[in-house]
N, C-alpha and C positions, 0 to 999 in steps of 0.2 A: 498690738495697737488696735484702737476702736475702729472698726469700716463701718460705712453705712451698708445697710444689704445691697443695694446698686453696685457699690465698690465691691462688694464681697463674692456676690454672683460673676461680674467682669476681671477678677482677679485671674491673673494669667494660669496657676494651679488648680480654683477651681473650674474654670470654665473648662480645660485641657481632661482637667477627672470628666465633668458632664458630659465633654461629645466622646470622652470612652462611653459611658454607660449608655447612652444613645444609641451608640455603634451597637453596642453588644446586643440592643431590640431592635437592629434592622433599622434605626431610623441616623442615616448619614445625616449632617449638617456641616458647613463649614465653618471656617478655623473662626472668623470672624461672626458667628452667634450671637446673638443682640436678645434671645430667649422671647423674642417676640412671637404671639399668633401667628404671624404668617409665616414663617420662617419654620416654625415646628411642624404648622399644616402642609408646608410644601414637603418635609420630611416625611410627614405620613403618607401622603398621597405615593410619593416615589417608593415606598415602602410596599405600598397596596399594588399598585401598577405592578413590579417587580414580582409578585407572588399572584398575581393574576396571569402575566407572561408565563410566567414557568408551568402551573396549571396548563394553560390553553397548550402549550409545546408538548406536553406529556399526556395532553385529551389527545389532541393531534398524531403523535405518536401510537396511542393503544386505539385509533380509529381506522388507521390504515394498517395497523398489525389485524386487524380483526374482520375489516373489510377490503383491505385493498384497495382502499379510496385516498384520496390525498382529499383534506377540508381546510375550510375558510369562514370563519367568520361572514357573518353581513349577507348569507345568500338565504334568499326566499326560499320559503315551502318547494316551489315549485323548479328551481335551480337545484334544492338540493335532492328531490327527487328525481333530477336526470342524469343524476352521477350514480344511478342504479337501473338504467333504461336497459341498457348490454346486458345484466343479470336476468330480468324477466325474460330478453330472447333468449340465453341462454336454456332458462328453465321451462317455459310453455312453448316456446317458438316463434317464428312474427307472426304467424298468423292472432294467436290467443295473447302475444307479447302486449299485443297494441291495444286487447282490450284489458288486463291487469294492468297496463301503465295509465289509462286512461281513467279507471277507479283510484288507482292510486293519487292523480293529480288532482283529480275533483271531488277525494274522500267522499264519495258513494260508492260504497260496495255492499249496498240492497242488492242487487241482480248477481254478485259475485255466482251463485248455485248455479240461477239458469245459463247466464251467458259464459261462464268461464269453466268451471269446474266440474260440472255436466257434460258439456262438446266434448271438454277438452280429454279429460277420462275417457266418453267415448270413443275418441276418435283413437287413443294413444295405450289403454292400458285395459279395456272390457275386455279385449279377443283373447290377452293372455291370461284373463281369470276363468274363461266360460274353453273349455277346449273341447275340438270336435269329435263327432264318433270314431273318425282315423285316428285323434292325436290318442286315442284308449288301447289301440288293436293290438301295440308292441308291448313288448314289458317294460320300456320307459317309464308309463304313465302306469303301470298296472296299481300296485300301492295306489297311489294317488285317488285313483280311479276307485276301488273297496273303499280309500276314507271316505271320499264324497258323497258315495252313495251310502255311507253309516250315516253322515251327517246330515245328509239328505232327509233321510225317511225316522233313522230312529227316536231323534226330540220332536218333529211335527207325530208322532204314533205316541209316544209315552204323556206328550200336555190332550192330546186327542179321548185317549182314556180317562186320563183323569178329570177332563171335563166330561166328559160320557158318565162317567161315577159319578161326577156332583150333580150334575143334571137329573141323574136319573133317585139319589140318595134326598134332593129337592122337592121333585114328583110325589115319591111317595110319602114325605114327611107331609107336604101340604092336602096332597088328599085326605090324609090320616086326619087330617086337623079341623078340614070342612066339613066331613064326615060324621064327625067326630060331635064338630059344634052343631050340625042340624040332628043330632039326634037321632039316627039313623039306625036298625037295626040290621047292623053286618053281617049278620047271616043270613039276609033275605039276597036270593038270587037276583032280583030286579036290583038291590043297592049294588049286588057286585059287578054284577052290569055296568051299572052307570057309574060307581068307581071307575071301572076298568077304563072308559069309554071316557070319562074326564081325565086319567092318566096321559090314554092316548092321542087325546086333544093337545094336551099340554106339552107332548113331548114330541107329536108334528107340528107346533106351534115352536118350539126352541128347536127342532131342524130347518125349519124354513122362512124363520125369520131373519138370521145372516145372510141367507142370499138376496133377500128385500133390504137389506142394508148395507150390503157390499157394493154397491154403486153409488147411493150417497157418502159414503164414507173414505173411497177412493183408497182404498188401502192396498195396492198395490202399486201405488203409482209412485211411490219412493225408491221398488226396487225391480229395476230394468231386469233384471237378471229373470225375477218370476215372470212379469211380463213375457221374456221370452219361452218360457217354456211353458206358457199358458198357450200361445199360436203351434205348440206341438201338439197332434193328436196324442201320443204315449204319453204326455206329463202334464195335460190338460185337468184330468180328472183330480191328479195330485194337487196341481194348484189349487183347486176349487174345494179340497179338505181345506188348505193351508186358510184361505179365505175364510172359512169357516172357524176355523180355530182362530185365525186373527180377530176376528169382528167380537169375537168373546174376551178373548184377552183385551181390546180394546176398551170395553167395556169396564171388566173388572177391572184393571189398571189405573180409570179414567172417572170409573162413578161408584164402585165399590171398594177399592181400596181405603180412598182419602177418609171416609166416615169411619170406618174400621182402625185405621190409623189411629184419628184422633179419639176412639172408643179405649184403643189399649194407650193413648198416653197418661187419658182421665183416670183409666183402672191403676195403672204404674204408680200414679203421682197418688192415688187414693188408696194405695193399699200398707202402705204403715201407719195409716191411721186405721184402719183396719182392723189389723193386727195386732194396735198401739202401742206399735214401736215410734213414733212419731216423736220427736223432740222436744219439748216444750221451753218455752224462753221463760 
């Protein structure tokens, strides 16, 4: 028989097939479907709701598997960082608790180093890295005691030499050079003089300018530990290599590398064409 599409959509077999196929995407409607916009949209929505619940029950789930918190929806920053307040005491204590909690709440943790993590190390875990001249005497510590003291002396002596070498490999290439440029006849005693005597300008000038710059540059003051065995007479003198040798590394690291750096990237990038092994499009 001829339907009009109205009759043909509201027919008892088709409409009964449509809210199958519905069904089978999650969108329930009832038996009485009118195939209206709002009728579908309320399907969808209950659709979306339903797989939004399930999500949130299974966040919810793997939040307390993982933290041991029970959560809720709807709670501020600051609600949901007190369901972690017990964890900070646990970990730093009340005393240092109350000031990680306090960063925490007010996301400023600029001063985290000095107020938190400085004390707190101090107070709680320096005494067992630094051990005293008793904790060495038994054979407990003996091992221990030979590594430190390798590690101690033998990398501040072997970077100590090899700036010793370049300093000293430096000197005499640039004397060579001044020398060289003013014309000078090198075999006159008066020129080796004064070679000699601008070498050793130059090379009490690179010993004694680190300790003119070891107080502006404050380089010890990140690590308490040399601190402390700068106040010992026995390991005073050893700090004040270590100083030495820092303020140089400081340096090269800080003003000679970077230029060098970018000298072998240009050379890198520049050397198949070079070589003309270079690609051409």
């Amino acid at each position: 028989t001829d339907l009009s599409a109205r009759a043909f959509y509201n027919h008892k077999l088709v409409k009964k097939l449509t809210i199958k196929k519905l069904k089978e995407h999650g969108l329930y409607v009832s038996n009485n479907f009118n195939y209206s916009k709002a009728a579908f949209a309320k399907a969808y929505k209950a659709k979306i709701h339903r797989a939004f619940t399930k999500e949130k029950k299974q966040f919810y789930k793997h939040f307390k598997e993982t933290t041991g918190k029970s959560l809720a929806f709807g709670l501020s920053y600051s609600q949901f960082a007190y369901r972690f307040k017990n964890d900070f005491e646990a970990e730093f204590g009340k005393k240092y608790s109350k000031v990680a909690y306090h960063m925490l709440v007010s996301r400023d943790s600029s001063e985290f180093y000095e107020k938190l993590y400085k004390p707190h190390f101090t107070e709680n875990y320096l005494d067992k890295y630094l051990l005293s001249r008793a904790d060495f005497e038994g054979d407990k510590n003996a091992k221990l005691g030979d590594s430190a003291i390798k590690h101690l002396y033998v990398p501040p002596f072997a970077i100590t030499i090899s700036l010793l070498t370049g300093i000293l490999n430096f000197i005499s290439v640039l004397g060579f050079l001044v020398f060289m440029l003013l014309k000078l006849n090198v075999s006159s005693n008066r020129v080796f003089f004064a070679k000699s005597i601008f070498k050793l300008t130059l090379l009490a000038a690179f010993y004694f300018y680190p300790y003119y710059e070891v107080s502006e540059l404050h380089i010890l003051q990140k690590y308490q530990a040399l601190e402390k065995l700068q106040a010992d007479e026995e390991t005073a003198s050893y700090v004040k290599v270590l100083e030495w040798v820092m303020v140089y590394e400081k340096i090269t690291y800080e003003t000679l590398y970077p230029p060098l750096k970018t000298f072998k990237y240009l050379f890198e990038t520049a050397e198949p064409y070079v070589k003309g092994e270079a690609k051409t499009i």
